[in-house]
PyMOL Python script that loads the backbone (N, CA, C, O; Angstrom):
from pymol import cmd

cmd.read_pdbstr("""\
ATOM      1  N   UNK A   1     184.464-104.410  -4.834  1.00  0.00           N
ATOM      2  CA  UNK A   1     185.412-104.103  -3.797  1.00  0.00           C
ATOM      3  C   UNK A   1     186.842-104.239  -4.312  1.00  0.00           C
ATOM      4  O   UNK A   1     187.457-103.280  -3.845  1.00  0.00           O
ATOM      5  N   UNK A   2     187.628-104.961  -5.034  1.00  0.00           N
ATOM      6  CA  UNK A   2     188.538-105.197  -5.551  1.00  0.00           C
ATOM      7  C   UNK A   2     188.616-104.024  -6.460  1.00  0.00           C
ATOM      8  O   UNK A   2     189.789-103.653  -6.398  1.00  0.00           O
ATOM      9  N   UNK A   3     188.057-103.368  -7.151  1.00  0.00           N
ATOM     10  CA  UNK A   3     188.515-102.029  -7.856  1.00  0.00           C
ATOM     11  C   UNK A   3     188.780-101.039  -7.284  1.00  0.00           C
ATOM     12  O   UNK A   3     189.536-100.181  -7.737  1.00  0.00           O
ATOM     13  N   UNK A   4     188.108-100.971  -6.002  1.00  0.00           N
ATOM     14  CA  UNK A   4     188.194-100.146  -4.850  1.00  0.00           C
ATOM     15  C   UNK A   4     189.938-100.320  -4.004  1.00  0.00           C
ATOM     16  O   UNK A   4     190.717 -99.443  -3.630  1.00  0.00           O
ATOM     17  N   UNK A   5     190.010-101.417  -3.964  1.00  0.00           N
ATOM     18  CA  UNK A   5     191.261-101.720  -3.588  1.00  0.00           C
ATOM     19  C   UNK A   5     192.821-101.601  -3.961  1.00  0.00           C
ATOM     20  O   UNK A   5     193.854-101.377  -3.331  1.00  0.00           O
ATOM     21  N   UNK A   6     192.299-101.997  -5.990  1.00  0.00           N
ATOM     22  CA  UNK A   6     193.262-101.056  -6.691  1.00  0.00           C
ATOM     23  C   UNK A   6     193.620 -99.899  -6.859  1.00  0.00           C
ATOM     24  O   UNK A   6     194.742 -99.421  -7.031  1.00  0.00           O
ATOM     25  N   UNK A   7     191.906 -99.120  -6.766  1.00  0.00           N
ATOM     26  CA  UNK A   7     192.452 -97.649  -6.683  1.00  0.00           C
ATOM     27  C   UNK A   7     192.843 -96.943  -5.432  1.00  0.00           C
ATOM     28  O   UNK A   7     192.988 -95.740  -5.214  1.00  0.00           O
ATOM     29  N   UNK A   8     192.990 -98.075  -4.596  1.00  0.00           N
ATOM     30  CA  UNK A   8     194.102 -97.341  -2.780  1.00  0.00           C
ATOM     31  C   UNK A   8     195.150 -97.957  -3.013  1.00  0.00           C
ATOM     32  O   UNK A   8     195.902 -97.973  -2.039  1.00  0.00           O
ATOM     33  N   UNK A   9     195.599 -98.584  -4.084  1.00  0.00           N
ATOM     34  CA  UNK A   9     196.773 -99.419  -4.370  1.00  0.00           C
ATOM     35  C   UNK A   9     197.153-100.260  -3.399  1.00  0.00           C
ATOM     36  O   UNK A   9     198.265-100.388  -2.887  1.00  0.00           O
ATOM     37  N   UNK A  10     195.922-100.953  -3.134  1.00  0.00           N
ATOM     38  CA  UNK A  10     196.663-101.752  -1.924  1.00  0.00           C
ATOM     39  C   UNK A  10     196.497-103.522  -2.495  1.00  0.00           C
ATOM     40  O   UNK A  10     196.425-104.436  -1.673  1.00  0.00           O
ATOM     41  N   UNK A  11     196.462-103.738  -3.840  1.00  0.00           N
ATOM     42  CA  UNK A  11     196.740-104.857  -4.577  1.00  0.00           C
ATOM     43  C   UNK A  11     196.302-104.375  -6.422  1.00  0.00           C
ATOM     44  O   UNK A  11     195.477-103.683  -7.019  1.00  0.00           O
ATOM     45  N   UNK A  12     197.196-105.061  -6.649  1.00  0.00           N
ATOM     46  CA  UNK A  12     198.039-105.470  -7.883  1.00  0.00           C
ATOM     47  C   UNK A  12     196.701-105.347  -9.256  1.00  0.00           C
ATOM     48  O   UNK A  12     195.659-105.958  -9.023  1.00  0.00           O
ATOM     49  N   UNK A  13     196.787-104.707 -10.364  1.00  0.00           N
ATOM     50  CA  UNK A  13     195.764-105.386 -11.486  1.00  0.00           C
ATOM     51  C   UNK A  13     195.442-106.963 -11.412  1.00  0.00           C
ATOM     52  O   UNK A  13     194.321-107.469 -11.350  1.00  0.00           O
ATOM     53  N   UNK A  14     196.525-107.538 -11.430  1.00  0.00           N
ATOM     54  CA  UNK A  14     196.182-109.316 -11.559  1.00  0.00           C
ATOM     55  C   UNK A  14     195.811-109.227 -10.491  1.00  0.00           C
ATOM     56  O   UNK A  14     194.584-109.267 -10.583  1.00  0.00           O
ATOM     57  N   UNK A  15     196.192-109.087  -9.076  1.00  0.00           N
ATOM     58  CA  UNK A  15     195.429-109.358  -7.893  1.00  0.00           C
ATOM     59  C   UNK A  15     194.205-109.038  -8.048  1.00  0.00           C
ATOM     60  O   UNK A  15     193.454-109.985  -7.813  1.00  0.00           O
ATOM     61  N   UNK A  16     193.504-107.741  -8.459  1.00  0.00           N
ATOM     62  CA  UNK A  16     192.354-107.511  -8.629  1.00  0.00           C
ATOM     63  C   UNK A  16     191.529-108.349  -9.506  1.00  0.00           C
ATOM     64  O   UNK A  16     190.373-108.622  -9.182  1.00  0.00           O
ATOM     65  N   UNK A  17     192.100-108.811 -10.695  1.00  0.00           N
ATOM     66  CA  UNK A  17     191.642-110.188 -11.163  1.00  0.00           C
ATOM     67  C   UNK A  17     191.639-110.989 -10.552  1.00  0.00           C
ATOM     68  O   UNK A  17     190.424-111.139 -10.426  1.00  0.00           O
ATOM     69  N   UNK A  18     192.203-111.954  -9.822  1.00  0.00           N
ATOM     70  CA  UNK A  18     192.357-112.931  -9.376  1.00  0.00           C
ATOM     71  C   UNK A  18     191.217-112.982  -7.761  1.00  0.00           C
ATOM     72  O   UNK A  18     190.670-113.980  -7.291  1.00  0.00           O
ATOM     73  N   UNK A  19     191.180-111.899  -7.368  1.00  0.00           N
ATOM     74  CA  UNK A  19     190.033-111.605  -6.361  1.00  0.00           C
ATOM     75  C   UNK A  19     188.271-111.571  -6.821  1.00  0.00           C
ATOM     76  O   UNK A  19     187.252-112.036  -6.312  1.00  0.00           O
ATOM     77  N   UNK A  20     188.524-110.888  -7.855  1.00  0.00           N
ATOM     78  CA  UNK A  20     187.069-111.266  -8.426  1.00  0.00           C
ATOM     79  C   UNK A  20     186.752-112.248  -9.161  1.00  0.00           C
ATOM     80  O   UNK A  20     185.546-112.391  -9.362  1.00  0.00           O
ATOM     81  N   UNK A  21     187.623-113.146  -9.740  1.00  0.00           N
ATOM     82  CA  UNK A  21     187.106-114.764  -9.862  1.00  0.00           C
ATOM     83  C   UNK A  21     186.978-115.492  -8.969  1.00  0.00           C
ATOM     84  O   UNK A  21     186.411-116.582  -9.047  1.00  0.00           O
ATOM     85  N   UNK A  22     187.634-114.873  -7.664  1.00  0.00           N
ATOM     86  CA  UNK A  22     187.465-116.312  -6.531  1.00  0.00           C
ATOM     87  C   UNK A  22     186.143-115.934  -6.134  1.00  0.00           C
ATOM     88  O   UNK A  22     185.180-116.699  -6.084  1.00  0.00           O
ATOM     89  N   UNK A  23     186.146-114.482  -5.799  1.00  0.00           N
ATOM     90  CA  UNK A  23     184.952-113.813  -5.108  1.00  0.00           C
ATOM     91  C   UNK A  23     183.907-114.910  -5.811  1.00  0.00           C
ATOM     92  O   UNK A  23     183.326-115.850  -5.267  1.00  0.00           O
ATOM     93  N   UNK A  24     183.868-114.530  -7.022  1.00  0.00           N
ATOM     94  CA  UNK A  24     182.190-115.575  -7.923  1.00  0.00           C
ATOM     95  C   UNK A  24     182.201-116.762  -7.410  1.00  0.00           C
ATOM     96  O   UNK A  24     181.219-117.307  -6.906  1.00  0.00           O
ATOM     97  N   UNK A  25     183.541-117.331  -7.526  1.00  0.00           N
ATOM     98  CA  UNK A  25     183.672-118.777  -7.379  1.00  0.00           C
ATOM     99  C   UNK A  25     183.018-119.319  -5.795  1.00  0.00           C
ATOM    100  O   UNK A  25     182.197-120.235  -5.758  1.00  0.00           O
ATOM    101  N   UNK A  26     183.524-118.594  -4.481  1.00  0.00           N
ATOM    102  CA  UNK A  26     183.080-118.595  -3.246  1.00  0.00           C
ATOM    103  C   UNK A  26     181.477-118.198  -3.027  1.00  0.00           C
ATOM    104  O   UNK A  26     180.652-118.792  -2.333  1.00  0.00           O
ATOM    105  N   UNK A  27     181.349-117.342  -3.610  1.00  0.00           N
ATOM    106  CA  UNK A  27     179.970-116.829  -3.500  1.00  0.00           C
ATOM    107  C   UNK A  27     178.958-118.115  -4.042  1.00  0.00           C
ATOM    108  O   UNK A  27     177.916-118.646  -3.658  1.00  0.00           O
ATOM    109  N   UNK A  28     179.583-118.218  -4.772  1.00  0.00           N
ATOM    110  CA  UNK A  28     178.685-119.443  -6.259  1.00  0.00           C
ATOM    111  C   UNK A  28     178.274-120.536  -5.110  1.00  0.00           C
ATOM    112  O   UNK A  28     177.141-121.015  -5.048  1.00  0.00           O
ATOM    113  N   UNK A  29     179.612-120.957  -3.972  1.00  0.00           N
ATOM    114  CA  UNK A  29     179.494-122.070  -3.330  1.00  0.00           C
ATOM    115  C   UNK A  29     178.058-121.803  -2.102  1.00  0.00           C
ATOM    116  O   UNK A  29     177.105-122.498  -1.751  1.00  0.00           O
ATOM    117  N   UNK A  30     178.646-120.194  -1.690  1.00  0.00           N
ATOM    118  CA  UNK A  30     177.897-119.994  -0.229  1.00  0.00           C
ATOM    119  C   UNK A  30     176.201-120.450  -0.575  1.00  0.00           C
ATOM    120  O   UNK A  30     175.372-121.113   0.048  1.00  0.00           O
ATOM    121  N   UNK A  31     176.184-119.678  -1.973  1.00  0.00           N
ATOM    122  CA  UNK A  31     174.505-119.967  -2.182  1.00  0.00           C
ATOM    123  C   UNK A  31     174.204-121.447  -2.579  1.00  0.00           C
ATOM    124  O   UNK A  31     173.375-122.103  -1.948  1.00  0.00           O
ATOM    125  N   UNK A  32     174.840-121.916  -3.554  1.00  0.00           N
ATOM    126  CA  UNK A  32     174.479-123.715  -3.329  1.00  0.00           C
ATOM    127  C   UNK A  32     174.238-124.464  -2.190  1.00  0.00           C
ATOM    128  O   UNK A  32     173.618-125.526  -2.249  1.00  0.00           O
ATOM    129  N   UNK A  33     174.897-123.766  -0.621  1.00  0.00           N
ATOM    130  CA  UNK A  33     174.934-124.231   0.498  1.00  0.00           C
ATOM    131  C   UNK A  33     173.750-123.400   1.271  1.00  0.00           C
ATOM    132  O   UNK A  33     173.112-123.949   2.169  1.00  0.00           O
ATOM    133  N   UNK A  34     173.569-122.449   0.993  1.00  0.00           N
ATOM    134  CA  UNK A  34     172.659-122.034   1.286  1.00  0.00           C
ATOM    135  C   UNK A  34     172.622-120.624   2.152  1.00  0.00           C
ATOM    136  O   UNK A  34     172.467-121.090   3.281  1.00  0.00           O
ATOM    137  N   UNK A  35     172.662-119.404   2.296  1.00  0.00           N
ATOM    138  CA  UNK A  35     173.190-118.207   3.103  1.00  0.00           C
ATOM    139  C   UNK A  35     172.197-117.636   3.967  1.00  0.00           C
ATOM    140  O   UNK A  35     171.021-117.289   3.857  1.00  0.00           O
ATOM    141  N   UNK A  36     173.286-117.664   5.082  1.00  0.00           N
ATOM    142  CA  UNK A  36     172.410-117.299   6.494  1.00  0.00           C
ATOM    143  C   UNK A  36     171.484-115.826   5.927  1.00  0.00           C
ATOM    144  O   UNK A  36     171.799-114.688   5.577  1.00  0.00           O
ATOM    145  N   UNK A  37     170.190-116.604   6.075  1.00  0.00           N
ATOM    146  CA  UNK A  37     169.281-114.858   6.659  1.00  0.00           C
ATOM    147  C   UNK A  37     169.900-114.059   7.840  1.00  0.00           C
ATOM    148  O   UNK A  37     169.273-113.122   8.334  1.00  0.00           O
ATOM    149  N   UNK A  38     170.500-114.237   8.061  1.00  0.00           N
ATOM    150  CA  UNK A  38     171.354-113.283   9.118  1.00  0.00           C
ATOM    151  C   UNK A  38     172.019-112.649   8.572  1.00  0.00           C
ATOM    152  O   UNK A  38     171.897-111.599   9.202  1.00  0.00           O
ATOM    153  N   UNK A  39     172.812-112.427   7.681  1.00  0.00           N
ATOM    154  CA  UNK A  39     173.452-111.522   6.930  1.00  0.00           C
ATOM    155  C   UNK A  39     173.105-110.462   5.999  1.00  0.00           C
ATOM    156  O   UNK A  39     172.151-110.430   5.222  1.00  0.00           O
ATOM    157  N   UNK A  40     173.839-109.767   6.153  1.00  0.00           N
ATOM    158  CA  UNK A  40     173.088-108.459   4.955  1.00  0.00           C
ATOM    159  C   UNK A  40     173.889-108.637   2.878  1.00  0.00           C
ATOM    160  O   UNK A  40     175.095-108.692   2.635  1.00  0.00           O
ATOM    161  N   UNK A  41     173.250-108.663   2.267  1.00  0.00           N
ATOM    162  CA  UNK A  41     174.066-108.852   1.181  1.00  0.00           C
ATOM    163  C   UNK A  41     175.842-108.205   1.122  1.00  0.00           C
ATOM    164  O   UNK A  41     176.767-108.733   0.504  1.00  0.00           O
ATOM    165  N   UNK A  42     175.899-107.086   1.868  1.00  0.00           N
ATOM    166  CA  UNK A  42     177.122-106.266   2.172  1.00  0.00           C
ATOM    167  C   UNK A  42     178.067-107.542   3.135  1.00  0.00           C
ATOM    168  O   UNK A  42     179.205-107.992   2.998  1.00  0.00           O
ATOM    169  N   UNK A  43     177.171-107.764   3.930  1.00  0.00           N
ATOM    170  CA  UNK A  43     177.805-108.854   4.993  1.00  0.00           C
ATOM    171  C   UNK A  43     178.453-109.754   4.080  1.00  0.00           C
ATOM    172  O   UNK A  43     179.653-109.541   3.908  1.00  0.00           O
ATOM    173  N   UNK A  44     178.002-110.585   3.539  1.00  0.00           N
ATOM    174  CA  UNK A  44     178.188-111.136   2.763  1.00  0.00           C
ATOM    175  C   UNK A  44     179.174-111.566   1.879  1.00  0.00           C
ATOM    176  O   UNK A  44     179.868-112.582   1.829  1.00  0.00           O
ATOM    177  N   UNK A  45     179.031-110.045   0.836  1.00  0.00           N
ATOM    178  CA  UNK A  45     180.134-109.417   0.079  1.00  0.00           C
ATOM    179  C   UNK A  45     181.391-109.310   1.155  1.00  0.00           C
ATOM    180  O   UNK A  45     182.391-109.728   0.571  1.00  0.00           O
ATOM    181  N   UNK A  46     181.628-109.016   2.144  1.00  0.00           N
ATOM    182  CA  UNK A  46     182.907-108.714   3.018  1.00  0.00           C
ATOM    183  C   UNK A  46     183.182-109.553   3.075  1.00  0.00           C
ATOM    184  O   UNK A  46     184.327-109.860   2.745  1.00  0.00           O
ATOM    185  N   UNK A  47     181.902-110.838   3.734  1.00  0.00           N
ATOM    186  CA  UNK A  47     183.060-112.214   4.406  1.00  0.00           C
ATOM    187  C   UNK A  47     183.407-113.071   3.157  1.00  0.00           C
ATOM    188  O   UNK A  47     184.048-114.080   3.454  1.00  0.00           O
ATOM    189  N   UNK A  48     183.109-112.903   1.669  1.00  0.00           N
ATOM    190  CA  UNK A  48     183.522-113.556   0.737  1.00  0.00           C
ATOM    191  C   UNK A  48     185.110-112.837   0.475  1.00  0.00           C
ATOM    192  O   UNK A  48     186.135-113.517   0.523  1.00  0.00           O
ATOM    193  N   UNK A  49     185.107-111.769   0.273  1.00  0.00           N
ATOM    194  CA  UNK A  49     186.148-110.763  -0.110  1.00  0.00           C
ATOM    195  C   UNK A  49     187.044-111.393   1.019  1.00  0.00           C
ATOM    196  O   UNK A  49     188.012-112.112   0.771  1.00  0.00           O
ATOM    197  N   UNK A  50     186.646-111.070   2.223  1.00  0.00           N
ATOM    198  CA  UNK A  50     188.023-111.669   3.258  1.00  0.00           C
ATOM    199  C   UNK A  50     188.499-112.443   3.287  1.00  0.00           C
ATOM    200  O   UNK A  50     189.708-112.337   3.494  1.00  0.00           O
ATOM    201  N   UNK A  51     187.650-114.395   3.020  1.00  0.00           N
ATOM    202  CA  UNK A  51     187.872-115.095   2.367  1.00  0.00           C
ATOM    203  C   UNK A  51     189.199-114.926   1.225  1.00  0.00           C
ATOM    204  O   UNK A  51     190.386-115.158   1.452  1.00  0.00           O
ATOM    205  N   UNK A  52     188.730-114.566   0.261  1.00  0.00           N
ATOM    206  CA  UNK A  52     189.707-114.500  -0.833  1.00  0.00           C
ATOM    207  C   UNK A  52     190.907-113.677  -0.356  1.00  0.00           C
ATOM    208  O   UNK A  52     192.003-114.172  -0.620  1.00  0.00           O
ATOM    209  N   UNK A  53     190.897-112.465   0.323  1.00  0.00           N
ATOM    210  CA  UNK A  53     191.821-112.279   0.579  1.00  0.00           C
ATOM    211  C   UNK A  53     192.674-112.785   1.175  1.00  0.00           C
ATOM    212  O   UNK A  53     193.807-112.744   0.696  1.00  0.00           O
ATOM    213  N   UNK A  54     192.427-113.487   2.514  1.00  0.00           N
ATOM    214  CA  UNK A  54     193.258-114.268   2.972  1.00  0.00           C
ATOM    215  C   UNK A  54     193.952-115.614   2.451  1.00  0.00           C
ATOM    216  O   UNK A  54     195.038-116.148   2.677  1.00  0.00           O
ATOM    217  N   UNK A  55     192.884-115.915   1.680  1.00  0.00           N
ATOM    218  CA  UNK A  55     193.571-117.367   0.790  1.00  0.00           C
ATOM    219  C   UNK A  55     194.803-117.010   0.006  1.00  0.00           C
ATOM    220  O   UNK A  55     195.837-117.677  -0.045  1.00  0.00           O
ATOM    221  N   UNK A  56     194.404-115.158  -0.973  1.00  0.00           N
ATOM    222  CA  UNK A  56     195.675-115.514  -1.478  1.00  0.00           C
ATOM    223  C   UNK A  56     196.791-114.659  -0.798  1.00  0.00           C
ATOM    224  O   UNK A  56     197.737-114.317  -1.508  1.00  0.00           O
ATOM    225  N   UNK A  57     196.774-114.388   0.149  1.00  0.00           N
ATOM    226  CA  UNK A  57     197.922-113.985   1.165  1.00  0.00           C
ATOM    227  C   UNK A  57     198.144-112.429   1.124  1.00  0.00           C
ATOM    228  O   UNK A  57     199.184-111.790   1.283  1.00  0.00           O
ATOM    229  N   UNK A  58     196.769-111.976   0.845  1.00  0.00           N
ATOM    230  CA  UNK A  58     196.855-110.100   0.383  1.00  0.00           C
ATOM    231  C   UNK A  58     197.144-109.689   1.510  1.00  0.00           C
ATOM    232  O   UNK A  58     197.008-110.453   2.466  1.00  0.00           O
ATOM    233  N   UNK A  59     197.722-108.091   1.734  1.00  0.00           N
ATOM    234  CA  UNK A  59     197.767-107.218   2.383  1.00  0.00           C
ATOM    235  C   UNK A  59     196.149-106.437   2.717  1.00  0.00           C
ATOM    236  O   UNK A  59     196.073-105.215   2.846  1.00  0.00           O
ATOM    237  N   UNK A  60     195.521-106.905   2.772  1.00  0.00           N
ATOM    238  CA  UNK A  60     194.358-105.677   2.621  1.00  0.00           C
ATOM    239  C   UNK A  60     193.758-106.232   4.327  1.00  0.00           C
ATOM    240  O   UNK A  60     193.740-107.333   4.878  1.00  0.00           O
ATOM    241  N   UNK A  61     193.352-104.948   4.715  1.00  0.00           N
ATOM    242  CA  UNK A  61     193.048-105.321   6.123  1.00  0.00           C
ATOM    243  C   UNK A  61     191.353-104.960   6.151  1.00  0.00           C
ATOM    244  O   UNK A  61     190.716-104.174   5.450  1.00  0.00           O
ATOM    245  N   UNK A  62     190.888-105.906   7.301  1.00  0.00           N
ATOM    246  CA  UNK A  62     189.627-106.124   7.768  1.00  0.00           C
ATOM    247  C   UNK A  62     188.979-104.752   7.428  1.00  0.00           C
ATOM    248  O   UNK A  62     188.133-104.655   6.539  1.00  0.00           O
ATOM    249  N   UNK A  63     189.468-103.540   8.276  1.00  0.00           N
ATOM    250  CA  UNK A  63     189.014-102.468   7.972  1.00  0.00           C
ATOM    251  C   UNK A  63     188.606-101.885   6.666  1.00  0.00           C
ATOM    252  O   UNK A  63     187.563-101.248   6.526  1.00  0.00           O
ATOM    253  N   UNK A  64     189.396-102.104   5.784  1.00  0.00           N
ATOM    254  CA  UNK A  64     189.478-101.916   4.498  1.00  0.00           C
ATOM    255  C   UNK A  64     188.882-102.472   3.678  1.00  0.00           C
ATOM    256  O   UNK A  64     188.611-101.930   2.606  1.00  0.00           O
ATOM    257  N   UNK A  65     188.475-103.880   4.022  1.00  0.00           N
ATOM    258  CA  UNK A  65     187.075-104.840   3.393  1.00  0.00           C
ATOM    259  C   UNK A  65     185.618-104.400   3.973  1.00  0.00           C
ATOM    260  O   UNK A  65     184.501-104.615   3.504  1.00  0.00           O
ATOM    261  N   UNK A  66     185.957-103.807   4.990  1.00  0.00           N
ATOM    262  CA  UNK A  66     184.292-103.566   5.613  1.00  0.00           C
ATOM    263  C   UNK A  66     184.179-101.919   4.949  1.00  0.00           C
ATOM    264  O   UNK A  66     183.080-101.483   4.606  1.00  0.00           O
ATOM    265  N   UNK A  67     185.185-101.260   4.847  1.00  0.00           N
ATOM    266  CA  UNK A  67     185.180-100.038   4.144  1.00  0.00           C
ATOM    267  C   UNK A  67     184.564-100.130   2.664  1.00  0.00           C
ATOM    268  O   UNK A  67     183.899 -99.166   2.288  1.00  0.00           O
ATOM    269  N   UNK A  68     184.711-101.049   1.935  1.00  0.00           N
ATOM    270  CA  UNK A  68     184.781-101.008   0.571  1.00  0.00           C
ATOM    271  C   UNK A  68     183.147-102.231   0.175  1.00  0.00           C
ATOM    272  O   UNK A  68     182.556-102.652  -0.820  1.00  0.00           O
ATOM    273  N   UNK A  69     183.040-102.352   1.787  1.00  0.00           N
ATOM    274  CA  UNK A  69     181.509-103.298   1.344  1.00  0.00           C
ATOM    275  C   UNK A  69     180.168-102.261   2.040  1.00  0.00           C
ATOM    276  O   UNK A  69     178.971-102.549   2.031  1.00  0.00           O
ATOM    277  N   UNK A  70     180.785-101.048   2.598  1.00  0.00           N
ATOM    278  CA  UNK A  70     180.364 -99.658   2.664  1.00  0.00           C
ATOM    279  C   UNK A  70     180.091 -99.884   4.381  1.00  0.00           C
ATOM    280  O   UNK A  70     179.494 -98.985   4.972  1.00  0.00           O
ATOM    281  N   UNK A  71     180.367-100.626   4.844  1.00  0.00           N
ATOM    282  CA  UNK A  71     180.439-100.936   6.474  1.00  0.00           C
ATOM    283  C   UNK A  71     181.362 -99.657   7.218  1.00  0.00           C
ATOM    284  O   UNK A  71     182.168 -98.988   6.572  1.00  0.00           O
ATOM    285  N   UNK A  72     181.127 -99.479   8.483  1.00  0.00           N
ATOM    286  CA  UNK A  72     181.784 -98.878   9.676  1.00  0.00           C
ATOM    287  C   UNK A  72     182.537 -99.825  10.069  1.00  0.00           C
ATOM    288  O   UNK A  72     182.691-100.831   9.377  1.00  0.00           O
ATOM    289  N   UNK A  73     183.256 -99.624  11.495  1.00  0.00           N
ATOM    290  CA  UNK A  73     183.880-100.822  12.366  1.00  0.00           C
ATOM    291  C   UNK A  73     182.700-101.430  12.841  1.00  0.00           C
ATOM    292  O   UNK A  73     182.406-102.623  12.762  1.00  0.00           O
ATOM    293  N   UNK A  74     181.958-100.383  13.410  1.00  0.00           N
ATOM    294  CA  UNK A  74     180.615-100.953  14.584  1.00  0.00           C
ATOM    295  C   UNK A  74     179.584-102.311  13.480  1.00  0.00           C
ATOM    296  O   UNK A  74     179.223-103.463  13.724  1.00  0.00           O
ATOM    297  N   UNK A  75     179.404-101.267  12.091  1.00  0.00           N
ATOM    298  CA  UNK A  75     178.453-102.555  11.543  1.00  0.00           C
ATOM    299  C   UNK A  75     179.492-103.887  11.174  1.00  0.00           C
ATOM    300  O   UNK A  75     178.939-104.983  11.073  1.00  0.00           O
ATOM    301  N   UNK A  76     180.963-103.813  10.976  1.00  0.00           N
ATOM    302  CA  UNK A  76     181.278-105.207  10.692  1.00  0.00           C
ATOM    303  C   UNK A  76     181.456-105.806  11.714  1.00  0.00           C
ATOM    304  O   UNK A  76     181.512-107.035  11.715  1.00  0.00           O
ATOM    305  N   UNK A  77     181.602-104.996  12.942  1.00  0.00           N
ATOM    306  CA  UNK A  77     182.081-106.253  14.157  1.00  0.00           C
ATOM    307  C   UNK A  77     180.373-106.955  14.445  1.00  0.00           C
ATOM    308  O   UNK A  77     180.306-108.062  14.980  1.00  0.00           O
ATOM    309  N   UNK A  78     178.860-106.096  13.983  1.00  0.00           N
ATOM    310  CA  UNK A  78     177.375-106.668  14.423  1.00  0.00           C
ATOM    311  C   UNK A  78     177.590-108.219  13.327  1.00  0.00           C
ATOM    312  O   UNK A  78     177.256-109.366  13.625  1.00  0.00           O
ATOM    313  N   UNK A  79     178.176-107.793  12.174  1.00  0.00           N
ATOM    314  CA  UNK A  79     177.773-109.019  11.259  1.00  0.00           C
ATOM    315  C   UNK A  79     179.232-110.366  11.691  1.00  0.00           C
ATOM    316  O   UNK A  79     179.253-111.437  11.083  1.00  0.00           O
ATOM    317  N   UNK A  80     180.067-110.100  12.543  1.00  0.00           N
ATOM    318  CA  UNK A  80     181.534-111.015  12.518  1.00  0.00           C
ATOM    319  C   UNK A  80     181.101-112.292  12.897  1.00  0.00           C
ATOM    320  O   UNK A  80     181.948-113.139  12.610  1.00  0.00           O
ATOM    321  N   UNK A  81     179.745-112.911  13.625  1.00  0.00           N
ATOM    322  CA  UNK A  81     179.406-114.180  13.964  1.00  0.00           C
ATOM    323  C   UNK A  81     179.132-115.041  12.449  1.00  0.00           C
ATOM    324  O   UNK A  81     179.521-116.172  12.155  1.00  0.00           O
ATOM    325  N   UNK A  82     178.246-113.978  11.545  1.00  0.00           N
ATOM    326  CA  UNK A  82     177.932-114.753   9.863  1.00  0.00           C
ATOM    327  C   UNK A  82     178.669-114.764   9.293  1.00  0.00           C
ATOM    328  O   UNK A  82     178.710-115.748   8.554  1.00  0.00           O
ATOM    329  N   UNK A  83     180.255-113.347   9.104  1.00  0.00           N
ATOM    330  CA  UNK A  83     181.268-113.502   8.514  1.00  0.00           C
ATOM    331  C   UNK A  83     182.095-114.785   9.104  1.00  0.00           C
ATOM    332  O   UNK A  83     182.769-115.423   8.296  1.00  0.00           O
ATOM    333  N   UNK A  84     182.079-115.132  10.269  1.00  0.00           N
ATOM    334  CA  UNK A  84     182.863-116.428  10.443  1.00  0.00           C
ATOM    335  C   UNK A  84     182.247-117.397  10.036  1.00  0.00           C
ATOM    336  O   UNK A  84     182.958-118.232   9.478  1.00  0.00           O
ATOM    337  N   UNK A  85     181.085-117.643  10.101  1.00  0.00           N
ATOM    338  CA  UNK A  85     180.255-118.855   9.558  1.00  0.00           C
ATOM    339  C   UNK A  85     180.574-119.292   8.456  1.00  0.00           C
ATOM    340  O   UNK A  85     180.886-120.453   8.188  1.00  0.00           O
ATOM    341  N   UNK A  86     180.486-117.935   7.402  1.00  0.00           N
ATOM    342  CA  UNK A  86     180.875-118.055   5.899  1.00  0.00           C
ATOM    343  C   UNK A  86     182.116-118.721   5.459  1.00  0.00           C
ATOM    344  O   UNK A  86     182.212-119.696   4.714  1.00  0.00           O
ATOM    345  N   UNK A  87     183.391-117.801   6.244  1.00  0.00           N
ATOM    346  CA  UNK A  87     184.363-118.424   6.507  1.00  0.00           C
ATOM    347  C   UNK A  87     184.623-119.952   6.545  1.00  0.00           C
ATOM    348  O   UNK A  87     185.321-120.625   5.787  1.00  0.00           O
ATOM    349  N   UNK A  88     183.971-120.288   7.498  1.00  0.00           N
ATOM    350  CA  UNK A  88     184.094-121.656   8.107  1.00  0.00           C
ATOM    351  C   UNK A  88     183.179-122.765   6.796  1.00  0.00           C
ATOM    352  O   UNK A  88     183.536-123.863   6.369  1.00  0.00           O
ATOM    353  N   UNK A  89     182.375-122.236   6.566  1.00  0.00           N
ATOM    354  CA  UNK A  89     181.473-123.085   5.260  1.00  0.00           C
ATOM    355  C   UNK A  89     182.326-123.421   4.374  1.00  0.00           C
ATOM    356  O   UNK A  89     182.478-124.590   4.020  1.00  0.00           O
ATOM    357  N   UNK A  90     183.349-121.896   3.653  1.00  0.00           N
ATOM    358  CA  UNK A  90     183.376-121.872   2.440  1.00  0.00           C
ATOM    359  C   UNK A  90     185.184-122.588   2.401  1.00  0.00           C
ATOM    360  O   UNK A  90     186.021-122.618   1.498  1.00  0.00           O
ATOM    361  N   UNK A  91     185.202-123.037   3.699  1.00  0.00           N
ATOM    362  CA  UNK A  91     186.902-123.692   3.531  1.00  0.00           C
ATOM    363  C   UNK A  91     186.574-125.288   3.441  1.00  0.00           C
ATOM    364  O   UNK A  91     187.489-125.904   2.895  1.00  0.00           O
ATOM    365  N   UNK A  92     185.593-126.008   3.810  1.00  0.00           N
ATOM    366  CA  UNK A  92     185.759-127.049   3.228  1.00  0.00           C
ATOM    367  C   UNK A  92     184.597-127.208   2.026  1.00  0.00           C
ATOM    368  O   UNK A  92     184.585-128.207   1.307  1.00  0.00           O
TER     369      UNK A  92
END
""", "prot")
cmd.dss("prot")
cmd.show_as("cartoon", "prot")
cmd.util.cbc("prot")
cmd.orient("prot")
């Protein structure tokens, strides 16, 4: 998703680095903790990506993460209860 993002120019080469090390790094955590069967691997991929995005203060909008994890509006708003979960796990 982050290459995807560079090529709409809507963050930076280093940003695009810096998004896919956290991405591993968050992800690395969700599964040590353990990941809702409720989610779809795409699910997943978004609420990690949003995660990172918001931590490091990107421009890239919701739409545009569920776009690039191959989601509609309709399928990211079905998965937004596990994307918050994730959320909520992966901040402390």
């Amino acid at each position: 998703m982050a290459e995807v993002f560079a090529e709409r120019g809507l963050v930076s080469s280093d940003e695009t680095e810096e998004l896919v090390r956290r991405s591993y790094d968050y992800l690395d955590a969700a599964v040590e903790k353990g990941l809702s069967p409720k989610m779809s691997y795409r699910g997943i991929a978004a609420g990690v990506m949003l995660k990172v995005v918001r931590d490091l203060g990107l421009q890239v909008s919701e739409m545009d993460i569920a776009r690039g994890a191959g989601f509609d509006k309709r399928s990211m708003a079905a998965n937004a209860d596990a994307i918050a979960a994730l959320l909520k796990d992966s901040s402390t």
